[in-house]
C-alpha positions, -999 to 999 in steps of 0.1 A, spaced: -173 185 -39 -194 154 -27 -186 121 -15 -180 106 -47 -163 127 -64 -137 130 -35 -128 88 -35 -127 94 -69 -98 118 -67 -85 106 -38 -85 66 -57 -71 83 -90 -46 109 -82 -25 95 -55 3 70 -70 18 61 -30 1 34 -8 15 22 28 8 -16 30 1 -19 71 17 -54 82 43 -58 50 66 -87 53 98 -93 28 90 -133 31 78 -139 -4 43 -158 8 24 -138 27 -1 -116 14 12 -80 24 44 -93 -1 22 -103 -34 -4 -69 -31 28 -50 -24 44 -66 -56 16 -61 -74 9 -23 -68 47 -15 -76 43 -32 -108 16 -9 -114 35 21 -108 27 22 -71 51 39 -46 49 16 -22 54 27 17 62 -8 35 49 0 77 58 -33 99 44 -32 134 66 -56 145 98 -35 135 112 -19 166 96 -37 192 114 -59 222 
């Protein structure tokens, strides 16, 4: 398999993304794309860095 045709079925087949820096506040970024992607069928896997830490 080459290059191309690997993105292709990695871009195609896999329906579950982690958006790196998510926030629930409504107006930032990581909150709209997340939005977005679960409206198009996307399992969405939020990861905040900031979780956890003292």
């Amino acid at each position: 398999m080459n290059d191309a045709a690997l993105i292709h079925d990695v871009l195609t087949g896999e329906r579950t993304i982690a958006v790196v820096g998510y926030s629930t506040d409504p107006s930032r970024p990581s909150n709209s794309v997340s939005r977005y992607l679960r409206g198009q069928g996307f399992r969405i896997i939020p990861v905040n860095p900031r979780r956890g830490r003292r």
